[in-house]
ROSE-4610 file (N, C-alpha, C; in Angstrom, 1 decimal, always signed):
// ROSE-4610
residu = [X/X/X/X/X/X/X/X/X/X/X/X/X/X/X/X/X/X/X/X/X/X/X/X/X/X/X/X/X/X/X/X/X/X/X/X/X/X/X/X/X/X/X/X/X/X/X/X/X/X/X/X/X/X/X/X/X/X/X/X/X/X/X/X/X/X/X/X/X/X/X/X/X/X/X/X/X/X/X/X/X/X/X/X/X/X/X/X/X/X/X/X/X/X/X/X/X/X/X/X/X/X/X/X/X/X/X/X/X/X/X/X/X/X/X/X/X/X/X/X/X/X/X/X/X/X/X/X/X/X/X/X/X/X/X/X/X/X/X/X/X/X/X/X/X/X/X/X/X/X/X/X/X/X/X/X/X/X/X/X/X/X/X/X/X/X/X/X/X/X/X/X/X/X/X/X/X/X/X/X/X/X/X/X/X/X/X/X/X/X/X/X/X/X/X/X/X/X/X/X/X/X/X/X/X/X/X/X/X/X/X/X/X/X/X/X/X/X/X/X/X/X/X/X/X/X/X/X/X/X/X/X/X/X/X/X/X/X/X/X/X/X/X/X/X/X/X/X/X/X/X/X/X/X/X/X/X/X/X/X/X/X/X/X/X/X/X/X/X/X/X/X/X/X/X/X/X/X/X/X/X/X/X/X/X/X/X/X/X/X/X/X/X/X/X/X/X/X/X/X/X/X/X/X/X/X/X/X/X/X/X/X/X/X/X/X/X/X/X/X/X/X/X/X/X/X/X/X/X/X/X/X/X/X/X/X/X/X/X/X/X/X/X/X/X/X/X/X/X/X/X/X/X/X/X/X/X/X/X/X/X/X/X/X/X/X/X/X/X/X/X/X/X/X/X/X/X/X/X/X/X/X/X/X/X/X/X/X/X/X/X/X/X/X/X/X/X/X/X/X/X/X/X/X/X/X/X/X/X/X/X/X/X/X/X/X/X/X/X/X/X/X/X/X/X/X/X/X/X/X/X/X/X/X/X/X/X/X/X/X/X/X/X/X/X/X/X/X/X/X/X/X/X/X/X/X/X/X/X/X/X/X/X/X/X/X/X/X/X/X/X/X/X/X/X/X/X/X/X/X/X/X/X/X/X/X/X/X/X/X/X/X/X/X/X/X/X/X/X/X/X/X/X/X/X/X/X/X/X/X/X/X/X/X/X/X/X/X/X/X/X/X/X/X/X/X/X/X/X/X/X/X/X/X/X/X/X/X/X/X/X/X/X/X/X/X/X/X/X/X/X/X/X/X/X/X/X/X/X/X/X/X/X/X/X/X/X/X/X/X/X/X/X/X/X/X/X/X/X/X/X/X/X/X/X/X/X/X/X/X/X/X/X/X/X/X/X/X/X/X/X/X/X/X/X/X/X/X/X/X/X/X/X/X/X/X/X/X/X/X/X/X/X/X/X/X/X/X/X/X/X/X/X/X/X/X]
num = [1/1/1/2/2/2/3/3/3/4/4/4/5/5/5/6/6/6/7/7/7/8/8/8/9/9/9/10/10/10/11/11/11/12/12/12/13/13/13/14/14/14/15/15/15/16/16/16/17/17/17/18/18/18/19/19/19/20/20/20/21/21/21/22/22/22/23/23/23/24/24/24/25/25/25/26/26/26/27/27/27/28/28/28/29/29/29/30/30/30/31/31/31/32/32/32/33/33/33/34/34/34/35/35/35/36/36/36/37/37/37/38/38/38/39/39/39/40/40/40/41/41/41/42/42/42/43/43/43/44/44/44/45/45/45/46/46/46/47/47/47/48/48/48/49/49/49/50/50/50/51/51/51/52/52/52/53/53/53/54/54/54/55/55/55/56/56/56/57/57/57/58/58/58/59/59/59/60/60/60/61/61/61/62/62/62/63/63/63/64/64/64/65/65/65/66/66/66/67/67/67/68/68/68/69/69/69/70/70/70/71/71/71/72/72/72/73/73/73/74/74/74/75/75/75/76/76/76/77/77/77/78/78/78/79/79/79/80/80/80/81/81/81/82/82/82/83/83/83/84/84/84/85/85/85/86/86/86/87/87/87/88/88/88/89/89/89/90/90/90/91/91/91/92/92/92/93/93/93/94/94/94/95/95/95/96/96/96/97/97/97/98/98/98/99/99/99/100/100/100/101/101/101/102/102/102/103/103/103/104/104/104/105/105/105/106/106/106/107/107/107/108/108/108/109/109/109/110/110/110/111/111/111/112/112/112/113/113/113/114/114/114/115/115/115/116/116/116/117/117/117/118/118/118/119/119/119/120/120/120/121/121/121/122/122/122/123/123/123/124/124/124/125/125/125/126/126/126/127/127/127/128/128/128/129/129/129/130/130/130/131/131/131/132/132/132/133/133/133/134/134/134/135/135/135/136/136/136/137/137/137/138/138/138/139/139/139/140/140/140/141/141/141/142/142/142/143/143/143/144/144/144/145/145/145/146/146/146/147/147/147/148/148/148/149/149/149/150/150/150/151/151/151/152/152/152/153/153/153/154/154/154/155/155/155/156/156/156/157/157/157/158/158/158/159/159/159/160/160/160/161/161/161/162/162/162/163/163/163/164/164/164/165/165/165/166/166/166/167/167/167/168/168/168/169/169/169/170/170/170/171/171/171/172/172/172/173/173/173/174/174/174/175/175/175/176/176/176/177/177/177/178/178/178/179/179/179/180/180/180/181/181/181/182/182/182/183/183/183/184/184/184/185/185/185/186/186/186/187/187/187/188/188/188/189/189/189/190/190/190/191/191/191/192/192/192/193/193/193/194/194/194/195/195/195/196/196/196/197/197/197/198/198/198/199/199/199/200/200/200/201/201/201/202/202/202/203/203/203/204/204/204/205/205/205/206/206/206/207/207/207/208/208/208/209/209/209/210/210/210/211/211/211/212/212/212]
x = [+20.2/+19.5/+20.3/+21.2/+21.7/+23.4/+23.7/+24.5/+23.7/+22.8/+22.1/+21.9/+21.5/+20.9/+22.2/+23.7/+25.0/+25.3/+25.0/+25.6/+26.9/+27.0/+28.3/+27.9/+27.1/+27.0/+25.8/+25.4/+24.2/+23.3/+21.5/+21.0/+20.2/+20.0/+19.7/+17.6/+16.9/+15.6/+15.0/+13.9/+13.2/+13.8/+13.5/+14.1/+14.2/+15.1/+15.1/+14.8/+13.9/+13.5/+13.9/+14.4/+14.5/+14.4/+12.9/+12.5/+11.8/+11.5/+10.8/+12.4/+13.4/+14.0/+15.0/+15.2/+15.9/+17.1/+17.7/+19.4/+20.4/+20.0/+21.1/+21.3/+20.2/+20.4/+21.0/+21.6/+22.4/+23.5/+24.5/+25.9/+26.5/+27.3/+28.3/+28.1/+29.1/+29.0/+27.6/+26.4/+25.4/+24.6/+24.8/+24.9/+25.0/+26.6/+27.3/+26.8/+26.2/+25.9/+24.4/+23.9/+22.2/+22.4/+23.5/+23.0/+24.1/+24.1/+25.1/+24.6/+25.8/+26.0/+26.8/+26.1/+26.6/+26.3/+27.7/+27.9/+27.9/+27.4/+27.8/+28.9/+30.3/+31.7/+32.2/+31.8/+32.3/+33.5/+34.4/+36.1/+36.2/+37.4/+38.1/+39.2/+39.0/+40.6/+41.5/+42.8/+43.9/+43.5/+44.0/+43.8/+43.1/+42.9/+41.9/+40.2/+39.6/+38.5/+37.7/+38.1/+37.6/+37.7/+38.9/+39.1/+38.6/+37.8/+37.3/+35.6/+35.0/+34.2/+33.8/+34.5/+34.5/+35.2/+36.2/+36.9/+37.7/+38.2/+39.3/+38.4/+37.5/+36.6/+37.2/+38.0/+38.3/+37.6/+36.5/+35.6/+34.2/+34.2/+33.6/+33.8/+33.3/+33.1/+34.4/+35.1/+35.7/+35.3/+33.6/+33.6/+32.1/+32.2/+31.2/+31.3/+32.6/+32.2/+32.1/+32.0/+31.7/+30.4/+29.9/+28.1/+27.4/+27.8/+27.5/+27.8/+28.4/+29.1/+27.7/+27.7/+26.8/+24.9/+24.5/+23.7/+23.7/+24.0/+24.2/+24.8/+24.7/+24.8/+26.3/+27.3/+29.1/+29.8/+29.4/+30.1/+30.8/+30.2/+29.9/+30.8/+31.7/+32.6/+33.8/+33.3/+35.0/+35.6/+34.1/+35.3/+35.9/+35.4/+36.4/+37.5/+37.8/+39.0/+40.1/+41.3/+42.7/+42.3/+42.3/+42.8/+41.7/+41.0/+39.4/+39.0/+39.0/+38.5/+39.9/+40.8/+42.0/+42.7/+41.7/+42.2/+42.6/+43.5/+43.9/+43.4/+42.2/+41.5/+42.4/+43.6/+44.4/+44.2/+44.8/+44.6/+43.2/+41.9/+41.0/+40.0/+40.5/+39.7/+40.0/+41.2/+41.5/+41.3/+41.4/+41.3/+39.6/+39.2/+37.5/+36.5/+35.8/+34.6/+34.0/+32.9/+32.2/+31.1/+30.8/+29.7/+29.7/+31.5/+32.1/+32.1/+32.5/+33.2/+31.7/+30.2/+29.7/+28.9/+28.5/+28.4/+29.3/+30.6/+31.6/+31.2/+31.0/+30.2/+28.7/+28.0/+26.9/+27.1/+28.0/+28.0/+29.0/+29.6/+30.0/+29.4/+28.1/+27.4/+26.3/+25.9/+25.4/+25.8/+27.3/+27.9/+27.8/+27.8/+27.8/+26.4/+25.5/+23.9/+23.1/+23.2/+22.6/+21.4/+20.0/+18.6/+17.9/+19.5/+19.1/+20.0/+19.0/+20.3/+20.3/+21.1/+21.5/+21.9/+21.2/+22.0/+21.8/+23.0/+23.5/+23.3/+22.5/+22.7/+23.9/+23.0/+24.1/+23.7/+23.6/+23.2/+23.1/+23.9/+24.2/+24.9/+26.1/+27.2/+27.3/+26.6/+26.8/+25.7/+26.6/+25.5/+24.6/+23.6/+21.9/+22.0/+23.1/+23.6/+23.9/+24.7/+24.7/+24.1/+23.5/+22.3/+20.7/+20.8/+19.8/+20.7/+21.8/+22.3/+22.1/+22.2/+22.0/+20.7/+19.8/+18.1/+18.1/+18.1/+18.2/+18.7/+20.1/+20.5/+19.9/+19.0/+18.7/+16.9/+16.6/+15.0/+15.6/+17.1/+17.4/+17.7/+18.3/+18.2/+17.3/+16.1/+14.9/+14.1/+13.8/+13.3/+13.7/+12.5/+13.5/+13.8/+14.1/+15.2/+14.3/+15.0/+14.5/+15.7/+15.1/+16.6/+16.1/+16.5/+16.4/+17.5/+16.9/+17.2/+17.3/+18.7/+18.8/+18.5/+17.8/+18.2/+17.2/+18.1/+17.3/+17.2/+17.6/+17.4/+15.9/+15.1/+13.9/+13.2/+14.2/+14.0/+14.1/+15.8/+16.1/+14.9/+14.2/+12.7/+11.6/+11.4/+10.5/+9.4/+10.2/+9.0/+9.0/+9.9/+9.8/+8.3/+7.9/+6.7/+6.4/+7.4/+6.8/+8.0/+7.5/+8.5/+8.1/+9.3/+9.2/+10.6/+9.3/+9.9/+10.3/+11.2/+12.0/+12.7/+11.9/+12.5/+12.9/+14.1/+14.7/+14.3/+14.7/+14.8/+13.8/+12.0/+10.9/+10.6/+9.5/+9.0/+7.4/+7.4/+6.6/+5.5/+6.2/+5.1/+5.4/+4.2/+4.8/+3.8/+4.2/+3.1/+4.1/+3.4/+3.7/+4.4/+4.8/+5.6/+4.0/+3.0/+2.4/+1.1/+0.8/+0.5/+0.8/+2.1/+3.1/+2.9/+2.9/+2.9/+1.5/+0.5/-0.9/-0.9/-0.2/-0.6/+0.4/-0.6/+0.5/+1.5/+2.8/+3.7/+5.2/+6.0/+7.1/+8.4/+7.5/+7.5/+7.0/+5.6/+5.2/+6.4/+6.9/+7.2/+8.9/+9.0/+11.0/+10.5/+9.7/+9.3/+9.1/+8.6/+8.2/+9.6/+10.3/+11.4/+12.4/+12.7/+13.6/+13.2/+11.6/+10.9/+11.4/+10.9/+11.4/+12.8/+13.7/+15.3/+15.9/+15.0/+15.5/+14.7/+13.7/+12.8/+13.8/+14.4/+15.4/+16.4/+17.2/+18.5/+18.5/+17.0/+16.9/+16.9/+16.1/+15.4/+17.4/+17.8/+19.2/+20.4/+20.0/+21.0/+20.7/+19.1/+18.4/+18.8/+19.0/+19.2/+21.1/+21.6/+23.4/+23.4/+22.2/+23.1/+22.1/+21.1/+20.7/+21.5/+22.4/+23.7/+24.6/+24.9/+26.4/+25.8]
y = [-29.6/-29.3/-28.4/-27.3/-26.6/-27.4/-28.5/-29.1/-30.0/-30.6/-31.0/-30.5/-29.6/-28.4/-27.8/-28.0/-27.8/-29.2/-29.8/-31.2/-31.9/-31.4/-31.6/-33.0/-33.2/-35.0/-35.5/-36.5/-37.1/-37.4/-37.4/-37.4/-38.8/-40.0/-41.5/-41.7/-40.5/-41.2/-39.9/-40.1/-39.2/-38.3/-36.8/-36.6/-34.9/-34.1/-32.8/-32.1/-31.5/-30.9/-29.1/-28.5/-27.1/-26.7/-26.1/-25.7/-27.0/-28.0/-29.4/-30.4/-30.0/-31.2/-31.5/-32.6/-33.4/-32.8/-32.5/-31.9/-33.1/-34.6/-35.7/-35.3/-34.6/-34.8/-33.2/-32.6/-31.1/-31.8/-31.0/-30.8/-30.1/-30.5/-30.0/-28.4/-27.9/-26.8/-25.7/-26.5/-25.9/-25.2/-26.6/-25.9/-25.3/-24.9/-23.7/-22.4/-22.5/-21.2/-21.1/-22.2/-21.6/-21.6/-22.4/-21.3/-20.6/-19.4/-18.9/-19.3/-19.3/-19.6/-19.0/-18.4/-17.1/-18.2/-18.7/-19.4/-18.4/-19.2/-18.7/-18.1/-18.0/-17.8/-17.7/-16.6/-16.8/-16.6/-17.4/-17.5/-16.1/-15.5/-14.4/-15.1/-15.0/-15.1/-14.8/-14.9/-13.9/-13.1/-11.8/-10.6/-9.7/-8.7/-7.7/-7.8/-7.1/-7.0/-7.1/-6.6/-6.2/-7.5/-8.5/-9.9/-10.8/-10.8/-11.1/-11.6/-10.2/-10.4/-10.7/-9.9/-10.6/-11.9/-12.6/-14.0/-13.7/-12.1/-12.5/-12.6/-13.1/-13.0/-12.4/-12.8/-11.4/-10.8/-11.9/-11.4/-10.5/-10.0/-9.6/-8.0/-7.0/-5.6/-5.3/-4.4/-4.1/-3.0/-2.6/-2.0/-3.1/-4.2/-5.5/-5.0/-5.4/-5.2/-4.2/-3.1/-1.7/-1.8/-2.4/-2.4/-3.0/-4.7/-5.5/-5.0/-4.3/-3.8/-2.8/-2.3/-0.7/-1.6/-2.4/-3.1/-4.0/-4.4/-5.3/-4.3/-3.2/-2.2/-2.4/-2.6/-3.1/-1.9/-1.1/-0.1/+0.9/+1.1/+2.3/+2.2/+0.8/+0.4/+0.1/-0.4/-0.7/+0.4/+1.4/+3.0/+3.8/+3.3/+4.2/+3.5/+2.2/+1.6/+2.5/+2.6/+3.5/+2.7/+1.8/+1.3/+0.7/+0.9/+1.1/-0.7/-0.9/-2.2/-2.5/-1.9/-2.5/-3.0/-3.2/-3.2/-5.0/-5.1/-6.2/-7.6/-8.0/-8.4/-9.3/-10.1/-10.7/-11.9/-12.7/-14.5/-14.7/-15.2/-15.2/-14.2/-12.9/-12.2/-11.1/-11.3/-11.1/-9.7/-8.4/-7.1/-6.8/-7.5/-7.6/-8.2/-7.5/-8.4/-9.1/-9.9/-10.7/-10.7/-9.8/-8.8/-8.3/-7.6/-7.0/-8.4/-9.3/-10.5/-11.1/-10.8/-11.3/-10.7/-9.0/-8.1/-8.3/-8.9/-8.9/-10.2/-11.3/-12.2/-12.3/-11.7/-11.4/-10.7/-9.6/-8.9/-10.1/-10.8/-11.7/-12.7/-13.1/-13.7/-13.0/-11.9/-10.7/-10.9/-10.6/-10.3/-11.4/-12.8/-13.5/-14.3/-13.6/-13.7/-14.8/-15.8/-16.8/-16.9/-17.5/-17.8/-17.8/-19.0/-19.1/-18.5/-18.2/-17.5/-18.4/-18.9/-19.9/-19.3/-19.0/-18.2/-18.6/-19.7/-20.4/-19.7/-19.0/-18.6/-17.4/-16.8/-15.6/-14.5/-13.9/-13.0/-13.3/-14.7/-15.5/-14.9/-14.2/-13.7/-11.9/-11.6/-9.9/-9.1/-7.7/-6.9/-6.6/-5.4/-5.4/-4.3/-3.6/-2.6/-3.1/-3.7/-4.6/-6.0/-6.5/-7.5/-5.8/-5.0/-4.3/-3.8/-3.8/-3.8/-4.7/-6.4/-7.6/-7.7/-7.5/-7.7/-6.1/-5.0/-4.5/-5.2/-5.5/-6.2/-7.2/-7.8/-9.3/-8.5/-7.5/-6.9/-6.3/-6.0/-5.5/-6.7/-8.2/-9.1/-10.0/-9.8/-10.8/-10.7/-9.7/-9.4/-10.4/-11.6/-12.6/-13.2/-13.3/-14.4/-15.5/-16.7/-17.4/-17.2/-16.8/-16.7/-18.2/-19.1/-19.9/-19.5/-18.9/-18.4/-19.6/-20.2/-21.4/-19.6/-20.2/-18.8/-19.0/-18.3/-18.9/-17.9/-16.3/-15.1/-14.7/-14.6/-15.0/-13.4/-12.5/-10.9/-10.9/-12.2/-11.6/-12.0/-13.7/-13.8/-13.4/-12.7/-12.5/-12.0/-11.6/-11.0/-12.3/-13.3/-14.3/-14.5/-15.2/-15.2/-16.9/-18.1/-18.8/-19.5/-19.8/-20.1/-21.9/-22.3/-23.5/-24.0/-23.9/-24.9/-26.1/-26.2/-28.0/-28.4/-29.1/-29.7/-31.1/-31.6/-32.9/-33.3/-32.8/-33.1/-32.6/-32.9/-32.9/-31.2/-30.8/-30.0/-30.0/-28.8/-29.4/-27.5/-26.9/-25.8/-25.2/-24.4/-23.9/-22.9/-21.7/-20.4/-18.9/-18.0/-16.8/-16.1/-15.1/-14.9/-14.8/-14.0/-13.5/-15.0/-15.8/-17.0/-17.7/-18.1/-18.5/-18.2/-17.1/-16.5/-16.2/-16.5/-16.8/-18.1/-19.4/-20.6/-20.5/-21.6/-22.5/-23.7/-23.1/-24.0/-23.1/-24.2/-23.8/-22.7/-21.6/-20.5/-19.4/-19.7/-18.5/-18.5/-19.7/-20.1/-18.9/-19.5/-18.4/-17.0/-16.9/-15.3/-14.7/-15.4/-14.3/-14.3/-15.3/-15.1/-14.7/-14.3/-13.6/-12.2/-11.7/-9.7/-10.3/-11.0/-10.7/-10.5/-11.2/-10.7/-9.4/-8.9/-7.5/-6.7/-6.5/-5.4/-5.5/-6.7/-6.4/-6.1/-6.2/-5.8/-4.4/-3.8/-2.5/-1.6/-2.6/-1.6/-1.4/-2.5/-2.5/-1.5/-1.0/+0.1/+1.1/+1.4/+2.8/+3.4/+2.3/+2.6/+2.4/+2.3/+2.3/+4.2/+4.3/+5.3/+6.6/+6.5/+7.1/+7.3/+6.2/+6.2/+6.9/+7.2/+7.4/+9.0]
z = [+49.7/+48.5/+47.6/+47.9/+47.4/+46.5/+47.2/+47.0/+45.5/+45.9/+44.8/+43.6/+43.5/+42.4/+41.5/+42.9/+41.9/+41.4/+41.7/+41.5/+41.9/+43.0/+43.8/+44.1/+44.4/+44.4/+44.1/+43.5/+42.3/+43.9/+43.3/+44.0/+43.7/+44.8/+44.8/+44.8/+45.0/+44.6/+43.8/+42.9/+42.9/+41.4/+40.8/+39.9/+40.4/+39.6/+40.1/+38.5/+38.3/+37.3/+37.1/+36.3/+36.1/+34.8/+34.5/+33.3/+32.5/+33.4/+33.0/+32.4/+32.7/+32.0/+33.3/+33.3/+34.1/+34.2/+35.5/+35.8/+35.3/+36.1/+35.5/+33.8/+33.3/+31.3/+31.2/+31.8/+31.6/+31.4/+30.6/+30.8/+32.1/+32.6/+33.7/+33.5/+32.4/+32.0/+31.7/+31.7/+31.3/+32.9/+33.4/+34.7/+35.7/+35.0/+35.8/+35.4/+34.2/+33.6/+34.0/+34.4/+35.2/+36.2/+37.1/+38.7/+38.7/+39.7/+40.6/+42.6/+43.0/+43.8/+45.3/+46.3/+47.2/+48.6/+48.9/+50.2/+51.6/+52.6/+53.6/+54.3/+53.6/+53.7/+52.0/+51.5/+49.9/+50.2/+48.9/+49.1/+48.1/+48.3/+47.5/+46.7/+45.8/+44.8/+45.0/+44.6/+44.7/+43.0/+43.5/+42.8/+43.2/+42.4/+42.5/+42.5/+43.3/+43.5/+41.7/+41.6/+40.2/+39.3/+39.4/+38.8/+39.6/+40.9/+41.9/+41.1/+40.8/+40.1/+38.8/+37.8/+36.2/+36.1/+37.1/+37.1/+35.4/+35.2/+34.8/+33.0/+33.0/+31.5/+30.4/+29.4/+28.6/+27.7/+27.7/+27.0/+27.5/+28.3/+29.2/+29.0/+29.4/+28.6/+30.1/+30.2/+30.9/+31.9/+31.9/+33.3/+33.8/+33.2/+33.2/+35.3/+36.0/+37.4/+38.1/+37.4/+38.1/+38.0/+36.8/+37.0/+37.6/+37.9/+38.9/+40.2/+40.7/+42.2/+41.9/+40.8/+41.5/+41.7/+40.9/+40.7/+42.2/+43.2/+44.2/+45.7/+45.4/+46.2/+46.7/+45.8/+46.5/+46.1/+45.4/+44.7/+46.0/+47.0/+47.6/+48.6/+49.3/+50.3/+49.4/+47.8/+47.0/+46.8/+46.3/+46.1/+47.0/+48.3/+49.4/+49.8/+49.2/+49.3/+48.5/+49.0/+48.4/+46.7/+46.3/+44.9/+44.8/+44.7/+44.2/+43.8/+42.8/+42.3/+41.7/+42.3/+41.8/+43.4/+44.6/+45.4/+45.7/+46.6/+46.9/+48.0/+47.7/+49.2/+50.4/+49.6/+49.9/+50.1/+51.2/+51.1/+51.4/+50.7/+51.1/+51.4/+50.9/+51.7/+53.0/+53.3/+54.5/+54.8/+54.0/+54.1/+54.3/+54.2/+53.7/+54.9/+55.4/+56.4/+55.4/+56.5/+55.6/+55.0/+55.4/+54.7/+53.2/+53.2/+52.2/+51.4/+51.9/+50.8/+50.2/+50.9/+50.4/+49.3/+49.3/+48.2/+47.1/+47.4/+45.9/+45.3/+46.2/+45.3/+45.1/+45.6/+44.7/+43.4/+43.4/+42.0/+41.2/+41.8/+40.4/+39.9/+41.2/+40.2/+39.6/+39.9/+38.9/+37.1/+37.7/+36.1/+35.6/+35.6/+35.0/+34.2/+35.4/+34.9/+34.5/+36.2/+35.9/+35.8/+35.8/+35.9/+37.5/+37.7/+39.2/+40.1/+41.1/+42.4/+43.8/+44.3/+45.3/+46.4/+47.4/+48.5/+49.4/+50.1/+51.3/+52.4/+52.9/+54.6/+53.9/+53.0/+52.5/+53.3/+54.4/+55.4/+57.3/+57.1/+58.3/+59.4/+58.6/+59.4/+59.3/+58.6/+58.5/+59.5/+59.5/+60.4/+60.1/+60.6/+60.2/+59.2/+59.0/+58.0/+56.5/+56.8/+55.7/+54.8/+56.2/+55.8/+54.6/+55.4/+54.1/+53.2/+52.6/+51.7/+50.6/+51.2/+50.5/+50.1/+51.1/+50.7/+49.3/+49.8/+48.5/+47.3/+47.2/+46.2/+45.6/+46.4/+46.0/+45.4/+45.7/+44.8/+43.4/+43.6/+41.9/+41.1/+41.6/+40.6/+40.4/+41.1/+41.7/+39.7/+39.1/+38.4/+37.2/+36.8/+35.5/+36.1/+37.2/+37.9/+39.1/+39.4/+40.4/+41.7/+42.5/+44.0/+44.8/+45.5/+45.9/+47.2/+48.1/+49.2/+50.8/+51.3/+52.6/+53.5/+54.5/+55.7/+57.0/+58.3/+59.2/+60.0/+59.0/+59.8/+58.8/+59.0/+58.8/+57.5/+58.4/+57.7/+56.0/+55.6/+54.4/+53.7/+54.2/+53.2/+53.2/+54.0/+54.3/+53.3/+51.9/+50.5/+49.7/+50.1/+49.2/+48.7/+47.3/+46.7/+47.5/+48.0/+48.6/+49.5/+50.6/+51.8/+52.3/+52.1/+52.5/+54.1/+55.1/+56.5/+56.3/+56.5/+56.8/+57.7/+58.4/+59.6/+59.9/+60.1/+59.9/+58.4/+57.5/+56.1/+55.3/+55.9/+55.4/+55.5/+54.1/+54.6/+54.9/+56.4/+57.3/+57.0/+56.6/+56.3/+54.8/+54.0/+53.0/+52.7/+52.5/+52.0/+51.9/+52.1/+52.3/+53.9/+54.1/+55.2/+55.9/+55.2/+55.9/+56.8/+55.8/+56.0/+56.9/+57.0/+57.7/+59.2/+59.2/+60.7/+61.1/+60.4/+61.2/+61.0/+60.7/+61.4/+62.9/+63.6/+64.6/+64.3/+64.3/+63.7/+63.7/+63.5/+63.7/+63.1/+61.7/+61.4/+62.5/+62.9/+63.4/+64.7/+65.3/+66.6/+66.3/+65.3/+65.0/+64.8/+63.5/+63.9/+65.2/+66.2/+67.2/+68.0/+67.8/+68.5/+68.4/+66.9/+66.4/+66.6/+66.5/+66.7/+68.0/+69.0/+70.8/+70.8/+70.1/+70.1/+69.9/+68.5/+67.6/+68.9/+69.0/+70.0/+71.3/+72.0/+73.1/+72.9/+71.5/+71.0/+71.2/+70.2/+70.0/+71.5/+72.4/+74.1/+74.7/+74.6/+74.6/+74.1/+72.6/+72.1/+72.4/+72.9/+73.3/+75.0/+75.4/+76.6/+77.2/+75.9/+75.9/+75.6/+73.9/+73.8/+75.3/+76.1/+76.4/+78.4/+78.4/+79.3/+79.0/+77.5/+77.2/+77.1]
């Protein structure tokens, strides 16, 4: 779906509408400017954090990514870096967890301020510290905006205004978190199994640090 909506590859039945007009009848470029796009593994550029997020714009106000970092909650791990937003992430990233790498592209696609927000299993791989960094971030640009959220850790959607299950292609449920989880079906079935996980994770850390 998410591949669709960029148009990475044309789609064979049916039509895909945004704002009532047909995607096939957009320009390439018009497109790029209504969605942004936050993968599961965002790539880092070479350069600086800072050209990481503005992409370098010259037209772009020149503390354009100090505001987007402070707006997406990124500000607060780039400034304790030695060279701040002048720091170097390296090949891909490499100085940077993925957590980190994924706050810097949120704020760049902040700064560039699409309509829509696309977020691939954007909280897949980060910890539970930094996953509430991203869900904060994502209630400061929610406002005006449409987030079109992939995810299968159940917490980041859980405010979503409507949740759609799909299983083998089709979707098989569709409402609210809270909805959701008073039917029988295969939402309530992951919720309970992901709270049984976290509640054993947690009986788990309580009784490491109540060892140590």
């Amino acid at each position: 779906m998410v591949n669709l909506l960029m148009r990475f590859y044309p789609h064979h039945e049916g039509d895909i509408l945004v704002g009532g007009q047909r995607i096939d009848d957009l320009p390439d470029a018009q497109i790029r400017r209504l969605f942004g796009l936050v993968s599961q593994d965002p790539y880092m550029f070479s350069g600086s954090i800072r050209e990481n997020i503005d992409l370098m714009q010259r037209e772009t106000r020149s503390d354009v990514a100090i505001d987007a970092a402070r707006e997406v909650n990124a500000s607060a791990f780039i400034e304790r870096l030695p060279e701040g937003y002048e720091h170097q992430p390296g090949n891909g990233g490499s100085s940077l967890s993925v957590g980190e790498k994924q706050l810097i592209a949120l704020a760049r696609v902040f700064a560039h301020g699409p309509e829509i927000y696309l977020l691939d299993e954007a909280t897949a791989n980060i910890d539970s510290e930094t996953e509430e960094a991203v869900k904060s971030a994502l209630s400061n640009i929610q406002h005006g905006r449409t987030v079109i959220a992939v995810a299968h850790r159940l917490s980041t959607i859980k405010n979503a205004d409507q949740i759609l299950v799909m299983s083998k292609g089709k979707v098989v449920q569709r409402g609210t978190h809270d909805e959701l989880v008073a039917q029988i079906g295969e939402y309530r079935e992951l919720y309970l199994a992901q709270k049984e996980q976290e509640e054993h994770e947690t009986e788990n850390a309580h009784l490491g640090l109540a060892t140590a």
